[in-house]
C-alpha positions, -999 to 999 in steps of 0.1 A, spaced: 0 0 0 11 36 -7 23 55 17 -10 80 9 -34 51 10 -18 41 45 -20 75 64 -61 75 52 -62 39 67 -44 52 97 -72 78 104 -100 59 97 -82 37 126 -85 66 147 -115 78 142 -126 41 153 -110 41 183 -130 69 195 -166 58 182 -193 66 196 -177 66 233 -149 90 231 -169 111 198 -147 145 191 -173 154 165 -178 163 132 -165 197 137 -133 186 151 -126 162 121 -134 193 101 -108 212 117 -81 185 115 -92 177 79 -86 216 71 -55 214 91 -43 181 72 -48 202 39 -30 233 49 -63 255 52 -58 293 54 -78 315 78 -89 330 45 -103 310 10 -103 331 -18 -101 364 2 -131 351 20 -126 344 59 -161 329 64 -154 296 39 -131 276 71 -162 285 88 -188 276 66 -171 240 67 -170 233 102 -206 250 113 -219 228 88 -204 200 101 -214 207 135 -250 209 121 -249 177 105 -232 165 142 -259 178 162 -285 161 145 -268 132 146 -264 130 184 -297 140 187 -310 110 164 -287 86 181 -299 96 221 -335 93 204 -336 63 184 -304 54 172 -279 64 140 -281 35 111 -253 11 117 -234 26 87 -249 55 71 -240 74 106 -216 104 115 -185 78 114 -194 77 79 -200 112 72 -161 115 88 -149 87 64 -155 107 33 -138 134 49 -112 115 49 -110 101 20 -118 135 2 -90 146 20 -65 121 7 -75 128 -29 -76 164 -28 -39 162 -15 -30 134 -42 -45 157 -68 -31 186 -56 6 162 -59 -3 156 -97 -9 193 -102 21 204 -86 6 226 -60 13 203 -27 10 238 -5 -15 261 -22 -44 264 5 -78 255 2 -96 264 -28 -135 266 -37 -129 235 -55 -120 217 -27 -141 232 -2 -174 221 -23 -163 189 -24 -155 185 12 -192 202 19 -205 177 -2 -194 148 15 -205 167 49 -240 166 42 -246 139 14 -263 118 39 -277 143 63 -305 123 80 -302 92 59 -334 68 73 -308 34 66 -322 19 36 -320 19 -5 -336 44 -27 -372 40 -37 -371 58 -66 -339 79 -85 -323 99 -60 -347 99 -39 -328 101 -4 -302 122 -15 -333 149 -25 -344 141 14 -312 150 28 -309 179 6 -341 195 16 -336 185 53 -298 206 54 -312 235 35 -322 256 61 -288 251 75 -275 260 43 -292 294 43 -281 303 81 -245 292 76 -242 316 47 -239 295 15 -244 311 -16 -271 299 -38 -240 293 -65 -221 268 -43 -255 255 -26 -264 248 -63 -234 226 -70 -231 210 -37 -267 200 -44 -257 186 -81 -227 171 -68 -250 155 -39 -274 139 -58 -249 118 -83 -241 100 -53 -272 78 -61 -255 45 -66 -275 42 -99 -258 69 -116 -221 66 -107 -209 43 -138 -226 71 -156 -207 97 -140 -169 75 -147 -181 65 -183 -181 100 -190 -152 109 -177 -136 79 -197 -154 89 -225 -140 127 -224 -103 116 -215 -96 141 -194 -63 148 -187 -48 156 -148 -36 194 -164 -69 199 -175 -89 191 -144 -112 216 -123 -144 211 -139 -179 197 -124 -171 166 -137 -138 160 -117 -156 173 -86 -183 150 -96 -156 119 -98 -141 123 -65 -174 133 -46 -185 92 -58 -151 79 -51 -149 95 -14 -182 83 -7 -169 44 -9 -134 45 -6 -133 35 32 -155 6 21 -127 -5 -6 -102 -12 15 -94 -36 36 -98 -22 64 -120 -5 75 -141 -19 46 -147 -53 57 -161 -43 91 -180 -16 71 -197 -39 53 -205 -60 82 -222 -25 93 -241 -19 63 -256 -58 62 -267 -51 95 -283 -16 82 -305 -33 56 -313 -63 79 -350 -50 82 -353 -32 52 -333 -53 25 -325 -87 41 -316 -107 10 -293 -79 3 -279 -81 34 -270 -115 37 -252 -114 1 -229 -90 17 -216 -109 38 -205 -138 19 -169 -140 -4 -185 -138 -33 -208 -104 -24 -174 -91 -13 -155 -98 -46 -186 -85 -63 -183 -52 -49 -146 -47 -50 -151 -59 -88 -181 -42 -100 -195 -23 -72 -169 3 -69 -156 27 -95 -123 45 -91 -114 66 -125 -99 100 -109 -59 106 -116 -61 109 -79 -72 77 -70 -49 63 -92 -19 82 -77 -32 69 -45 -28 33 -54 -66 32 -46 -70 -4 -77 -39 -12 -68 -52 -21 -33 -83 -31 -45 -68 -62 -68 -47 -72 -39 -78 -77 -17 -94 -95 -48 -62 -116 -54 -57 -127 -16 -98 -136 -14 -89 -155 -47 -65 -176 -32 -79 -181 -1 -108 -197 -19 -84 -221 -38 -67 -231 -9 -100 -242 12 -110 -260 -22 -79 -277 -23 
């Protein structure tokens, strides 16, 4: 594993060895996030963008603690999740950053929508599949928007945080990498919706593509759709579910994945499951 790939899978280790007991918040992995990426005070000569970050992570933080003293957080679309995209969001904005040459630049609006997208993609998510085409991502959408408005965002960046939301639906994310195949978009020539688009669908599973933490994140998600999807459930948990989604179920096209060794890990986890299979059928 790359030396990128490992510090991610070093804090996802430590965010897990603080859930739910010893919680910081969402707010504090904002901050360290920010800190991680070498935030300015300032964004674009605007102060108020750090801050805009971390009050809306708080938000989505307070509702969370609220919904899990109430009834209980799903067992994967939670806050650990929410801080798992930051994370990963992280890693590939500083492995992009590496490709473009500009390791130390600060945070730009690019980067910040993408982190606020991950922040509230799930905001309030009831633990189940969609119903119809995007239909929870519009939930959580609506549900933040107040929030949205009293935190400041502009109706420009609301409006692309909400397009960049809503291609998280897991029924249009091979559209969203066949186009970028299909454009051949080159690492110099990156900045466009589409990029942000890319990595916004590769945060959102790239904990659950690793090793760890993504077997024990699947183990969370099965128990998740227990209720609501059980066959689904159950076919997560077997080899073959598991070599299914690191074969077909995840999509990795951005120069920053690959820079991050992101398939590289992936066929090593589908290479040892291989062999492990041959050797109990030996």
């Amino acid at each position: 594993m790359r030396p990128e790939l490992a510090a991610a899978v070093e804090a996802y280790r430590q965010l897990r060895s603080r859930w739910p007991d010893d919680w910081p918040g969402l707010a504090a992995v904002m901050r360290g996030v920010l800190t991680w990426l070498d935030a300015p005070s300032a964004i674009d000569g605007r102060a108020e963008v750090p801050r805009m970050l971390i009050e809306c992570a708080d938000a989505v933080e307070s509702s969370g603690r609220a919904r899990a003293r109430r009834v209980g957080e799903p067992a994967y679309h939670n806050r650990l999740h929410v801080a798992d995209t930051l994370v990963s969001m992280a890693s590939l904005i500083k492995a992009r950053r590496s490709l473009l040459g500009t390791p130390g630049a600060g945070l730009t609006r690019f980067e910040m929508l993408c982190l606020l997208a991950m922040t509230v993609h799930d905001f309030q998510h009831p633990g189940r599949c969609n119903r119809g085409p995007q239909e929870i991502e519009q939930m959580s959408l609506a549900r933040f928007a107040p929030h949205a408005r009293r935190i400041g965002l502009s109706a420009s960046d609301w409006a692309l945080v909400r397009h960049l939301v809503l291609l998280t639906d897991p029924t249009g994310v091979a559209q969203v990498h066949d186009g970028w195949h299909r454009d051949r978009v080159t690492a110099k020539d990156s900045g466009t919706r589409a990029e942000m688009a890319l990595l916004v669908t590769e945060a959102d599973v790239l904990a659950s593509a690793l090793e760890f933490p993504g077997v024990e994140l699947t183990r969370s998600l099965a128990r998740e759709w227990r209720r609501p999807h059980p066959e689904m459930a159950s076919g997560l948990l077997s080899e073959e579910g598991r070599l299914r989604f690191l074969s077909a179920g995840v999509r990795f096209s951005s120069h920053a994945a690959d820079a991050l060794g992101v398939k590289e890990a992936i066929r090593a986890q589908i290479a040892s499951i291989r062999r492990a299979r041959k050797a109990a059928s030996a």
